[in-house]
Every structure is written in structure tokens, then in C-alpha cells.
N, C-alpha and C positions, 0 to 999 in steps of 0.2 A: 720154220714150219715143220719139217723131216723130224727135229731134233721130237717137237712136244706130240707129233701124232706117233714118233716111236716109243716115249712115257706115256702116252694114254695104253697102248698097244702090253708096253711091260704090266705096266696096270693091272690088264686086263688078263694078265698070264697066258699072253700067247708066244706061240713057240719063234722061233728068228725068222723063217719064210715073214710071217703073221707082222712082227716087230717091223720089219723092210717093207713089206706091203704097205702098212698103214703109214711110217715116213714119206715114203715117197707118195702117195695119195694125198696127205695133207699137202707136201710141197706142191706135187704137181699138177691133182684134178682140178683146180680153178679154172689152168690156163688151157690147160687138154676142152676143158667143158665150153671157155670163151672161144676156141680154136674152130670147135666144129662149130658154134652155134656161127659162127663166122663163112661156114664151106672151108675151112683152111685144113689143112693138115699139120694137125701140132708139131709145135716146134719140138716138144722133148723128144719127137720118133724120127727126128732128122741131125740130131744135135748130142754128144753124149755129154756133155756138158752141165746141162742141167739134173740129168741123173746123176752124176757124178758126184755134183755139190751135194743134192739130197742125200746121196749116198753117207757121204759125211756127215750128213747130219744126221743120221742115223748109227753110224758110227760113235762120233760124239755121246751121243746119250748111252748108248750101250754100255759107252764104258764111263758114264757120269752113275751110272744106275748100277755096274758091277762098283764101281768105287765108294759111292756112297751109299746104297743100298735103299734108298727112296727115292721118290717124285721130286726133284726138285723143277718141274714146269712151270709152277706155280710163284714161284722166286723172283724176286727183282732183276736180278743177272740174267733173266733168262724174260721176264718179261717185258723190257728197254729193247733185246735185239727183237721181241717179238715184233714188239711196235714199230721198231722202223721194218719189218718185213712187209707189215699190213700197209706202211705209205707206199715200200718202193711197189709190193705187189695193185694195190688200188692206181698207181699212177702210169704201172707197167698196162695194165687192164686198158686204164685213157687212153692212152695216146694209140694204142694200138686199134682201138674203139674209132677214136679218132681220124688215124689212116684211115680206116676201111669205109671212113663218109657218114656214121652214124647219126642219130641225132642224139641231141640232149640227152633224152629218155634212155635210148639204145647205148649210151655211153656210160649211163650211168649204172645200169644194168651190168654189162661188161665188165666194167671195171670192179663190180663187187662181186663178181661173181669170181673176175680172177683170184680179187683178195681173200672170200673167204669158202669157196666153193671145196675148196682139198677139203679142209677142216669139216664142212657138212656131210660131204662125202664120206670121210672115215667114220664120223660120228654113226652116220646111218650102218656103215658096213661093221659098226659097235654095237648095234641094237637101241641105241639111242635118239632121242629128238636132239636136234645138232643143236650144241650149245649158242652157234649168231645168234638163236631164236628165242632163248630164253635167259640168257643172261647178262652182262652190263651192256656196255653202249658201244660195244666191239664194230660189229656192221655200219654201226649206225656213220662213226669218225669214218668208216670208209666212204658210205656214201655223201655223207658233206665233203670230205675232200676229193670227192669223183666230180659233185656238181660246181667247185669251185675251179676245178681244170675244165667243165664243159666251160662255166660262163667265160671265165677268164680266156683260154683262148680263142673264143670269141669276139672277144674285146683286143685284145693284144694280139693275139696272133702267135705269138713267140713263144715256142714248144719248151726251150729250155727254161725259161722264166717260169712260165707257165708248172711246167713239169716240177720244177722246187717250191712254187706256192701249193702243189698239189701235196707235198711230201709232207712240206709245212704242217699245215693246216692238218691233215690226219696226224701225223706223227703227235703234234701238241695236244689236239683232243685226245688222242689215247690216252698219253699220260695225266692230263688233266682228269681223265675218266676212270683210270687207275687210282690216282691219287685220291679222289676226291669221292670215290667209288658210287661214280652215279652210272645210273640204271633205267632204262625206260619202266613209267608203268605197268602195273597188270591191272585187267579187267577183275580181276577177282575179290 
């Protein structure tokens, strides 16, 4: 997520602060935003860890972008590890949803919000309506694979089962949604 909101950021010809800002925003506002909406104190401000990976992923692109001198976010290479970002990020959202007692609804909330909250947040801090909202079925693979970690552990119980039917189940729709390039409708 670091790597494609620091290509939208080059994009948009902004200077390296700007480039780092918008990386780590995409990686990290989901979980920052499921954190508080929780009372928690996010994990990235107790942990360097998680800046650190963004970090590099911001790195990475800088220097995918001085090497090849275009966008490649939009690229197969790059949109495979998207997808499994958006499972592990939608399932990381569950379970943590999960702990804290949620219901259903609140789980499922949570969980899309970790996965795609950075990404709308940079979009907006781009001047943009955030791309979950108008383009393919991105959000959407998140929230079936959030409602299929609520029912499922429900029924099961069993968080690691449970937690790789969630990965499943998004990671396959995305690529089915990639491939097949379906799209919710528009009203227009």
C-alpha cells in the first residue's frame, strides 16, 4: 500500500516529505483510523515496525519510479501483492474487530476500513473522491471477505481457520475482479 500511494504522490509531483507522507497514509491510516475508532492507541505510534515496512515501501517505488521513470502501480507485479495486502489488511481489521467484542456490522466496518481507509485518506489529502468509491469491486472483495470471517467465526470459532478463509475469499475475488474487470454499477 506505501509502495502505490507513493506512485500516486510521484504522480502527482510532489516533493519527498509529500512522496513519504502519502506512502505511509495509504499503508498506515486504515489501522490508525480502526485504532481510535476503537479508544485504542494505534499500534504504528507504539511500534516502529510498521513505519519501517512502509518505509520501504516507499523506498521501493522511489526507486522503481527513478528507474523506470513511470507508474507502474497499475501493473500486474504490483497488483497480485496489492491483493493480498487488501486480504491480509481486511482480515488483520477482523480479528482485531473481533477481540475488541464487535458485532457483525462493527466488524465488518472495521475491517474495511483498515483495508482501505489509508488509500481514501491519501486520495482525499490528493484532492480526489477516493478511488474504493468509484471504481472496480476493490472495497467491495473486502467487505465479503470481512462478512465471511464475521459468520464463519461464528460458526467455527477457530480464528486461524477462520482468518485463512478470510484471506481466501478476498484475495480470490480481487483477482477474479482484476481479471474479469467487474465493477459495481452506476446510477447514471
Amino acid at each position: 500500500f506505501a509502495f502505490v500511494g507513493a506512485m500516486k504522490a510521484i504522480g502527482e509531483e510532489l516533493d519527498l516529505l509529500g512522496v513519504l507522507v502519502l506512502g505511509l497514509v495509504y499503508a498506515l491510516g486504515g489501522g490508525i483510523v480502526r485504532d481510535v475508532l476503537l479508544n485504542r492507541s494505534p499500534n504504528v505510534f507504539s511500534s516502529a515496525t510498521d513505519v519501517g515496512v512502509a518505509a520501504l515501501g516507499v523506498i521501493i517505488a522511489a526507486a522503481a519510479y527513478t528507474r523506470l521513470k513511470k507508474d507502474v502501480s497499475t501493473r500486474y507485479y504490483i497488483m497480485i501483492p496489492d491483493a493480498l495486502g487488501l486480504s491480509a489488511f481486511t482480515v488483520t481489521g477482523a480479528v482485531i474487530a473481533y477481540q475488541a467484542e464487535a458485532s457483525l456490522w462493527g466488524l465488518v466496518f472495521l475491517s474495511v476500513v483498515t483495508a482501505v481507509g489509508g488509500g481514501a485518506i491519501g486520495d482525499l489529502l490528493l484532492g480526489r473522491i477516493p478511488s474504493v468509491l468509484r471504481t472496480d469491486c476493490y472495497a467491495t472483495c473486502a467487505i465479503i471477505g470481512a462478512v465471511s470471517f464475521g459468520l464463519g467465526v461464528r460458526m467455527v470459532g477457530d480464528l486461524t481457520e477462520i482468518s485463512l478463509l478470510c484471506i481466501g475469499v478476498t484475495f480470490s475475488l480481487r483477482m477474479l475482479a482484476i481479471q474479469w474487470r467487474w465493477a459495481l454499477p452506476k446510477l447514471t
